[in-house]
C-alpha positions in Angstrom: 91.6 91.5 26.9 94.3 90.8 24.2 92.9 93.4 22.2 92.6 95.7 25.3 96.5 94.6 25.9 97.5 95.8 22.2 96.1 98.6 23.1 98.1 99.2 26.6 101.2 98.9 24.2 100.4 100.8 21.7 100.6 104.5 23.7 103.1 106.2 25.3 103.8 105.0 28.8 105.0 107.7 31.3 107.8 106.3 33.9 108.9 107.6 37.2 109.4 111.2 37.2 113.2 112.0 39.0 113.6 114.9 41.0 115.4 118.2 39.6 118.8 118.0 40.0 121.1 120.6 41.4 121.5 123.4 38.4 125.4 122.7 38.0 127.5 121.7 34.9 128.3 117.9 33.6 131.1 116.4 34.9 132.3 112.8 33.6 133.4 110.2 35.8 135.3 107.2 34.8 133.2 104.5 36.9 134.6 101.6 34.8 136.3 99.3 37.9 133.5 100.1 40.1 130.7 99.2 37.6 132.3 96.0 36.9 133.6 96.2 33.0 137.0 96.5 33.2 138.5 93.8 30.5 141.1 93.5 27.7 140.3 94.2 24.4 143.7 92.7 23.2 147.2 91.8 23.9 149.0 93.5 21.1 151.1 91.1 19.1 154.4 92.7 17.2 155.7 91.9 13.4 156.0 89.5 12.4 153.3 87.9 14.7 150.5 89.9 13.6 147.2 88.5 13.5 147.7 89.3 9.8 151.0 88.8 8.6 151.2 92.4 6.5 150.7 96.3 7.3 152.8 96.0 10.5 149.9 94.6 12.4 148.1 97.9 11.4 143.9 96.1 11.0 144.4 94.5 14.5 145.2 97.6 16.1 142.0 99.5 14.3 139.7 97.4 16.1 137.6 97.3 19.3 133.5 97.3 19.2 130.8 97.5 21.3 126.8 97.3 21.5 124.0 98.3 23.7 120.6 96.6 24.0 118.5 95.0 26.1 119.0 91.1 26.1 117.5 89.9 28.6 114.1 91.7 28.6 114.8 93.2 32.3 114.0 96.9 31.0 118.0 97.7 30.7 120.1 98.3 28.7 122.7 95.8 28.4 126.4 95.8 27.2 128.1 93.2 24.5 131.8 94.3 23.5 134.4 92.1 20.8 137.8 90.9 21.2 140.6 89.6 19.6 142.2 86.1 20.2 139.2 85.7 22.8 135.6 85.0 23.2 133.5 88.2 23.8 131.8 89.7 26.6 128.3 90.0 27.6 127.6 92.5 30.4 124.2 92.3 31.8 122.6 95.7 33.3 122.2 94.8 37.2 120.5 98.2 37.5 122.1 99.5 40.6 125.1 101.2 38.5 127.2 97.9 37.8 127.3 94.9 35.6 127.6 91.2 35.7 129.7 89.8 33.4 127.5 86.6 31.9 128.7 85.2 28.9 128.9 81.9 30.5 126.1 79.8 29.0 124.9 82.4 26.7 126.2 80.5 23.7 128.4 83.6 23.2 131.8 82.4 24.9 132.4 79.1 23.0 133.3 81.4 19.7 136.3 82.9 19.4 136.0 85.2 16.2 138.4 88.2 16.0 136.0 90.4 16.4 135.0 94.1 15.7 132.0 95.8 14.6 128.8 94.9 16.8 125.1 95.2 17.0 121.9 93.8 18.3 119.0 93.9 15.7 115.8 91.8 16.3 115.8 90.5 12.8 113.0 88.0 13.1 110.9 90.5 15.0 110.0 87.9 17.3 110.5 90.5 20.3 114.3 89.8 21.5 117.4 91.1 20.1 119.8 88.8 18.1 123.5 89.7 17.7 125.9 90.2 14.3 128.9 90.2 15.0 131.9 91.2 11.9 135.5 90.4 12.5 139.3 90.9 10.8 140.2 87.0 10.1 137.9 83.9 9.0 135.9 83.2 6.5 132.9 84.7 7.1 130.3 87.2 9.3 128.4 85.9 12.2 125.1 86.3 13.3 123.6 84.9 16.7 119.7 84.1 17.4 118.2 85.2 20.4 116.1 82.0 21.7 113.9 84.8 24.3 116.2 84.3 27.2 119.6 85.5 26.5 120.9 82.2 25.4 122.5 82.7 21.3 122.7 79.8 18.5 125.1 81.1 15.3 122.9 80.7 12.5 124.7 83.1 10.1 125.0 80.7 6.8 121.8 79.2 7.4 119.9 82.7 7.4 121.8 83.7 4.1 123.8 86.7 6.5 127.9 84.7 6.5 128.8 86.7 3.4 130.8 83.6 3.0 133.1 84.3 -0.5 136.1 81.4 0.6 138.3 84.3 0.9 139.7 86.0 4.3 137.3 88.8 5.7 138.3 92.2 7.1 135.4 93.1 8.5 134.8 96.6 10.6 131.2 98.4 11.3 127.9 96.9 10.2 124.9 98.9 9.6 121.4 98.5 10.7 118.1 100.0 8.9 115.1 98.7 7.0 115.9 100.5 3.6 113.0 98.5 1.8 110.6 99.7 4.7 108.8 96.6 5.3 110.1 96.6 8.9 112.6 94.0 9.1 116.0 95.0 9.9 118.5 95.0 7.1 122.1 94.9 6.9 124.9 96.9 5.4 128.7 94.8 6.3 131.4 97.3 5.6 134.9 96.0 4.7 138.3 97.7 4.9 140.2 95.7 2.4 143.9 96.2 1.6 145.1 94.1 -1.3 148.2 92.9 0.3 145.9 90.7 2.8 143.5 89.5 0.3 143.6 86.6 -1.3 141.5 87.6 -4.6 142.0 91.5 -4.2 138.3 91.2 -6.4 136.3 90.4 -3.9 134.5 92.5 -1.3 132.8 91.9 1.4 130.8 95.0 2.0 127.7 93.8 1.3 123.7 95.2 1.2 122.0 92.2 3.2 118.1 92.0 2.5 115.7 90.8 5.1 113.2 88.7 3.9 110.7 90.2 5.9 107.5 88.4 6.3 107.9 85.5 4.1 111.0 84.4 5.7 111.7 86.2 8.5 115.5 86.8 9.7 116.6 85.4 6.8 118.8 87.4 4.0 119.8 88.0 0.3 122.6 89.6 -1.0 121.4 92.8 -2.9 124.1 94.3 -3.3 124.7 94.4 -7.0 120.8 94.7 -7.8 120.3 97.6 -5.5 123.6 99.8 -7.0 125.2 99.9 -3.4 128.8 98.1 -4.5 131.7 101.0 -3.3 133.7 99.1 -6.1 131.3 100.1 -9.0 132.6 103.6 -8.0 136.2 103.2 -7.3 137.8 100.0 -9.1 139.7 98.9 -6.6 139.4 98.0 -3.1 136.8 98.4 0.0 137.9 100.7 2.2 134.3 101.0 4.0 135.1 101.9 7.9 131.5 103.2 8.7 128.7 102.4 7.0 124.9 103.8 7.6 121.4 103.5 6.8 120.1 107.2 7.3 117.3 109.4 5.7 119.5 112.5 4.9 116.9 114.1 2.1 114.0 113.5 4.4 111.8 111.5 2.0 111.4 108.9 4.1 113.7 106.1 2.7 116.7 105.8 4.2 119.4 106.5 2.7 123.4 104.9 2.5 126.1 107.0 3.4 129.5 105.2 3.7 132.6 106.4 5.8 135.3 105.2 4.2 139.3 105.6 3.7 141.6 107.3 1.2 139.3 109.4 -0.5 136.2 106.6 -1.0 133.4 108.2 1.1 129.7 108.0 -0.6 126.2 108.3 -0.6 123.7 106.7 -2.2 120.0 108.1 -2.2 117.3 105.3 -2.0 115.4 105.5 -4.9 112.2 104.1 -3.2 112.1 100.9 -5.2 115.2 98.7 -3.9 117.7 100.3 -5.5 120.3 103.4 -5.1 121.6 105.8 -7.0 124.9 107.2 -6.0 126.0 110.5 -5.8 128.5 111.9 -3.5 130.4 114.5 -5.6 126.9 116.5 -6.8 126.0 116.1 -3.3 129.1 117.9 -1.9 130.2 115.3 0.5 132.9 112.4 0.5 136.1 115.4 0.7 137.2 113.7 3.5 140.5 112.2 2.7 140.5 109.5 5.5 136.8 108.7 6.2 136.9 106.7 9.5 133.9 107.6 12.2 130.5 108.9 10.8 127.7 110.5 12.9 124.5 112.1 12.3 122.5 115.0 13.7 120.4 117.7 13.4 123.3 120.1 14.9 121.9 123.3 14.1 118.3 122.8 14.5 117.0 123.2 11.2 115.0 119.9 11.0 117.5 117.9 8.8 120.3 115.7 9.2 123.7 116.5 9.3 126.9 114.1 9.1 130.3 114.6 10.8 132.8 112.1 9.5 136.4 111.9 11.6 139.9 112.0 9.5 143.1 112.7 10.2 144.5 115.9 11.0 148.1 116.8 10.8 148.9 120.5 9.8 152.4 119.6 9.4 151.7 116.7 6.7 155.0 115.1 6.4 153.2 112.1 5.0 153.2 113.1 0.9 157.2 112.8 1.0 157.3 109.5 3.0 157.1 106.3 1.2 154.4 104.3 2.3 152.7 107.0 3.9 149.3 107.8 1.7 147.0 108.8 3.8 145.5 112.6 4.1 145.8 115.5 6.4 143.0 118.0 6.6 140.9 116.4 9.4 137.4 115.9 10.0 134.4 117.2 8.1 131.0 118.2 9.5 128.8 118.7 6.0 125.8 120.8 6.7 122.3 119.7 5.3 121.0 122.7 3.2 118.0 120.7 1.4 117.6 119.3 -1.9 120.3 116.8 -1.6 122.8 119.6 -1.2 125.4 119.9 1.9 127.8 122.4 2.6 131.0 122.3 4.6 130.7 123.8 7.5 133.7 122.2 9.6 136.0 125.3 10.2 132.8 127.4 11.0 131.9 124.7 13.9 135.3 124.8 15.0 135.4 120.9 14.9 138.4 120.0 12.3 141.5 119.2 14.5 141.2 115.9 15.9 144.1 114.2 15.3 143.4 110.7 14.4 140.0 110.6 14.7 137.6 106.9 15.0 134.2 106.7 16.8 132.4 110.0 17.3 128.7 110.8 18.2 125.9 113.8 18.0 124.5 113.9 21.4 122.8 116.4 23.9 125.2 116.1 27.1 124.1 119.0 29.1 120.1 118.4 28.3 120.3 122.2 26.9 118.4 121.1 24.0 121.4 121.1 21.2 123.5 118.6 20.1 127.4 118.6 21.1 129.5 116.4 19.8 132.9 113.7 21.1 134.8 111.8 19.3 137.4 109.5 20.2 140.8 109.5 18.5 144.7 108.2 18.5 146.8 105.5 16.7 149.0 103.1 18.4 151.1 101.3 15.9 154.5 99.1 16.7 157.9 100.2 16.9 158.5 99.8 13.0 156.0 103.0 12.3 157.0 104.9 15.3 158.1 108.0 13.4 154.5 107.6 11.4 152.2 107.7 14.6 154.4 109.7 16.8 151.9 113.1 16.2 149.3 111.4 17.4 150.4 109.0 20.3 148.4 109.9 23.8 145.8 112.0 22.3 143.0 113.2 24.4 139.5 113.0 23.0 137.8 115.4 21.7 134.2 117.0 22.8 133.0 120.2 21.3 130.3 121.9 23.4 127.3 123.8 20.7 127.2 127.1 22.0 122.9 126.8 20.6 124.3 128.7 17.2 126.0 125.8 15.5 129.3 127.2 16.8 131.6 124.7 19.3 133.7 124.9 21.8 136.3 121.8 22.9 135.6 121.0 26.3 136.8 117.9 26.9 139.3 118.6 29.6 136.9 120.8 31.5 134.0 118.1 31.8 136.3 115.4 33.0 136.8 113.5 29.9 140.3 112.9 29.7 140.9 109.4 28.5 144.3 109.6 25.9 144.1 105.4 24.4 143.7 104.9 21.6 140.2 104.7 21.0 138.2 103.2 18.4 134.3 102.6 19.3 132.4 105.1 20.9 128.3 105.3 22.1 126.7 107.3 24.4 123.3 105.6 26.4 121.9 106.3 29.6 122.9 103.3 30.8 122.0 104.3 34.5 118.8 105.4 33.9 119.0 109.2 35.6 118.3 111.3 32.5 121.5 112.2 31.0 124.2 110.7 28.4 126.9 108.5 29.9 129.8 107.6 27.2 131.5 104.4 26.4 134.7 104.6 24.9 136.8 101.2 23.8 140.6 101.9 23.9 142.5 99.0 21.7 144.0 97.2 23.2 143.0 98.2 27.0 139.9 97.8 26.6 136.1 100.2 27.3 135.8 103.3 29.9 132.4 104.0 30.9 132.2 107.9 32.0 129.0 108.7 33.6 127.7 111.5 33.4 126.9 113.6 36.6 125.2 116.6 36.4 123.9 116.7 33.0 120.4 116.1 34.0 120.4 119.3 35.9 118.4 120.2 32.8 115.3 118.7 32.2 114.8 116.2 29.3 112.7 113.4 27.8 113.1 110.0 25.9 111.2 108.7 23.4 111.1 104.7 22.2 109.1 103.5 19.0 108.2 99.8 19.1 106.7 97.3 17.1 103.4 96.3 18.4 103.0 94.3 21.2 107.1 93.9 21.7 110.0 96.4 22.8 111.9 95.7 19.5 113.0 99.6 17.9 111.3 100.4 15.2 114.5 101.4 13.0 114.3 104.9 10.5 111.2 106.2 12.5 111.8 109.9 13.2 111.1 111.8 16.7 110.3 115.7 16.6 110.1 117.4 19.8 108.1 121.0 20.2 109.2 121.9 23.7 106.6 125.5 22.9 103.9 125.5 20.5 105.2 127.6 17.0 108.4 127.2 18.8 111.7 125.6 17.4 111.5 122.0 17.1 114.6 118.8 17.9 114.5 115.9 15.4 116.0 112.6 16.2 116.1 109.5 14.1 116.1 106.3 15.7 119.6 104.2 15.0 121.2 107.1 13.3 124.0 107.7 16.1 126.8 106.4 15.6 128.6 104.2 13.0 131.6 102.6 13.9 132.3 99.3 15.1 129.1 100.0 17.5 125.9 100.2 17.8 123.4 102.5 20.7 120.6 102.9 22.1 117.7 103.1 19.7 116.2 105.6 22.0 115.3 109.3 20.6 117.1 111.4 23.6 116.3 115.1 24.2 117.3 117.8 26.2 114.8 120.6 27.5 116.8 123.0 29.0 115.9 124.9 32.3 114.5 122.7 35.0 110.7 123.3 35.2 108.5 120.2 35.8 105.1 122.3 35.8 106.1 123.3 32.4 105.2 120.1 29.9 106.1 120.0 26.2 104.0 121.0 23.7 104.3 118.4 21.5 106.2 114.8 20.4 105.5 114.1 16.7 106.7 110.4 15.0 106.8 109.5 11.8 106.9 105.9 11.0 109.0 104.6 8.2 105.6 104.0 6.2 105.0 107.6 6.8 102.1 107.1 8.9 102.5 109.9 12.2 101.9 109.8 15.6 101.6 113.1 18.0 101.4 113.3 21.6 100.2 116.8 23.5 101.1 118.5 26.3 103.6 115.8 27.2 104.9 115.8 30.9 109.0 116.0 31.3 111.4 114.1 32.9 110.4 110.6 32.0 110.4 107.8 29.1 107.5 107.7 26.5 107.2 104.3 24.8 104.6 104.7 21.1 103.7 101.4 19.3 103.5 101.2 15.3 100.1 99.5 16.0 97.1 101.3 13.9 95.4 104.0 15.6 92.7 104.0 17.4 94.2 103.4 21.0 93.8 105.7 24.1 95.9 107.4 26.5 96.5 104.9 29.1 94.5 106.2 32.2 96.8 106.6 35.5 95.9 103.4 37.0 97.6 101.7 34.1 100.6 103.9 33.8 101.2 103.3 37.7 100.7 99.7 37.1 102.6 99.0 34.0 106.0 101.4 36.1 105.5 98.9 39.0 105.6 95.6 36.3 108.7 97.1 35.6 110.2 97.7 38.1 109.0 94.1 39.4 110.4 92.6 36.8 114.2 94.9 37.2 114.0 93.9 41.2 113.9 90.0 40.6 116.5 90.2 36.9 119.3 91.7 39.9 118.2 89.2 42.9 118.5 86.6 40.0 122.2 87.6 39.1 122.9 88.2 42.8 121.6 84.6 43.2 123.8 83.5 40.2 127.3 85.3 41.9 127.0 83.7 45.1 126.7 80.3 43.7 129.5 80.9 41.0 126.7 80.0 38.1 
């Protein structure tokens, strides 16, 4: 039976097929109020009472995470987003389009951290998703232990993950991937620094975090150093990471570290397959981005590789080089084009994606299911009084989201589909967080607080997800790479689970593709995984429209037979009815 069990697990499960929707174009709908996750993010304080006495209260008002998983093992995907001068917020996934706020008694609300970059990793893999958390004051990082039901202990210095140096931490996005490939999550803390704040200007905190793996599960080392990964061994003088990421970019499968970072310091470093890294951005023809913030990766043209957009700051004026104090770049974003061999190009005014003003989170994702990747970003600064005439340009921005005309081409759209939100946004993810078939986005304003836009109408095309799992559990398996054949000897989609997007958030580790024209008789031709041990898994004639779950469990396991995919869709959704009778039950009693 337990063997028979493994088995179950270890294939693809088909869910409920949804009807085809009305052939019409996306249109995003703020539904934030209505699905319960309006908050604050902060109340902005004004120098001299800055959370950090220096830069005008600039770090403060750079901040404002988010992350998506399921905690609670109900199927959904669940919502966790930081604060400043305030316990965070855990919103759990009722499934009917709203969310219950329940950080009450999750261990969660008795910390009040400052925090900013998110995400949920499972980094015991003991089948539920703990927390790290990285914030702008204290004395350390945070990470949180899942105990199976939701309920988090901090166990951050214990497990070797604090970072703890005695000195203040400025902490922004933390990456997740398993760079050593023994699958166990690792981290990556990345650390925008400014030496006026420091206390020992020396020391950084963006840090290479090594999972024990196996012999001590969930518990880390500091590698940084030993592995070659230190930004200062490349620029002496401080860490200016924004956006870290753990991302095979040369297709070897090792993934890779590329770091977003400010003034001039983006890198990558290609894993040498032995624990170590060896960096080299300029031969690569990356890091021209003068203002590294946001960082995204996908395959945007369709020629099976990874490409990385980074977001700047745009200003064809520039009348920052004769401004004192005013140091930071002007040419905007940068999209750099995988050609192979280690080798990118820039290929940001040929997209049409530079301008976009003062750019932070951004994202590769398929919004209209046509079966290319568009791309949003979020954007806008939103300092005090006292640098007025140095944010003034870019004060009310709109987002930005660049529709790919199928050729690599784009074309800003953001007005048109309904996505009009002009904060001053910092994270951004997209997830499916209603389960219909289509992106929805998340953006979190500072100091306001997120917008959820769902997405209507984008799954008037048909699509498919795939999940890779560790056997016997729902816990991602991070790096492992999803190639979609909708035709046979046709063009191929690659995805690369947890290489979304990489700041201050962290997604859904779902690989999401879009098919194009509604046609449920007409199944795709093949789904193709390779494992970060480079081990593969394929999947024929695969029906549309629904959510295919594959287990790294050896081979040797069946197709599930109907019976058992009908059975294991009504366990589910089971399980969903009694999680939202539960947390009705819980509201009406004021638990």
């Amino acid at each position: 039976m337990g063997a028979m069990l493994r088995c179950t697990l270890a294939v693809f499960l088909g869910l409920v097929t949804l009807p085809a929707a009305p052939a019409r174009a996306e249109t995003y709908v703020d539904v934030t109020a209505e699905a319960g996750l309006a908050y604050v993010q902060h109340v902005h304080n004004a120098s001299p009472d800055c959370l950090l006495f220096e830069l005008f209260c600039e770090p403060e008002r750079m901040t404002g995470g988010g992350a998506v998983g399921d905690v609670d093992g109900d199927g959904l995907a669940d919502l966790y987003v930081t604060r400043l001068e305030a316990h965070d917020l855990l919103f759990l996934n009722d499934g009917d389009g709203t969310f219950t706020e329940a950080t009450a008694g999750s261990g969660l609300d008795a910390f009040v951290l400052d925090s900013n970059g998110a995400a949920f990793a499972d980094v015991d893999l003991d089948g539920d998703l703990d927390l790290y958390l990285m914030g702008i004051t204290g004395g350390r990082f945070h990470l949180f232990i899942n105990d199976g039901s939701g309920t988090f202990t901090e166990e951050a210095v214990a497990r070797g993950a604090a970072v703890d140096t005695g000195d203040n931490h400025y902490g922004w996005s933390v990456a997740v991937g398993d760079f050593d490939r023994d699958g166990y999550p690792d981290f990556y803390t990345g650390e925008w620094r400014p030496s006026g704040l420091a206390g020992d200007p020396s020391v950084s905190h963006s840090r290479l975090l090594q999972n024990r793996g196996a012999a001590q599960p969930g518990h880390f080392d500091d590698v940084t150093v030993a592995a070659g990964v230190a930004p200062e061994s490349v620029y002496a003088e401080e860490s200016w990471v924004f956006a870290p990421a753990f991302v095979d970019l040369d297709g070897d499968g090792w993934q890779d570290l590329a770091l977003a970072s400010d003034f001039g310091t983006s890198l990558v470093f290609w894993n040498d397959g032995d624990e170590t890294f060896t960096e080299d951005t300029v031969a690569a023809g990356v890091g021209t981005d003068e203002n590294g913030m946001g960082s995204t990766f996908g395959d945007y043209d369709g020629d099976g590789d990874l490409d990385w957009f980074v977001t700047s700051i745009f200003d064809p004026d520039d009348p920052c080089p004769s401004e004192p104090g005013c140091n930071w770049g002007a040419t905007g974003n940068r999209l750099y084009q995988n050609e192979g061999n280690r080798q990118f190009s820039d290929a940001t005014d040929t997209a049409g994606v530079r301008d976009g003003d003062w750019g932070w989170g951004a994202a590769f994702f398929d919004s209209d299911n046509d079966g290319d990747l568009d791309l949003v970003m979020t954007n806008g600064v939103d300092f005090p009084a006292s640098q007025t005439t140095l944010d003034a340009p870019w004060e009310n921005d709109p987002m930005r989201f660049w529709r790919n005309d199928g050729s690599g081409g784009h074309a800003e759209e953001s007005a048109a589909v309904g996505l009009t939100d002009t904060g001053s946004g910092k994270g951004l993810l997209t997830w499916d967080y209603d389960d219909d078939g289509d992106l929805d986005l998340l953006v979190v304003n500072n100091p306001s607080g997120a917008r959820l836009y769902r997405n209507d109408g984008g799954n008037a095309n048909d699509w498919l997800r795939v999940r890779v799992v560790h056997e016997g559990t729902d816990t991602p398996v991070l790096g492992a790479r999803v190639v979609l054949q909708l035709e046979a000897e046709g063009p191929t989609q690659l995805r690369e689970i947890g290489a979304d997007a990489h700041f201050l958030v962290s997604g859904e580790a779902v690989a999401h593709f879009g098919l194009g024209v509604s046609d449920p008789t007409n199944r795709v031709a093949e789904v193709r995984v390779t494992l970060p041990d480079g081990t593969t898994r394929a999947r024929f004639s695969v029906l549309r429209n629904r959510t295919l779950v594959l287990s790294n469990a050896p081979r040797g396991c069946g197709l599930l037979g109907a019976e058992a995919v009908v059975a294991v869709a009504l366990a589910r959704a089971g399980q969903r009815a009694r999680a939202r009778r539960s947390r009705g039950l819980r509201r009406r009693v004021g638990a």
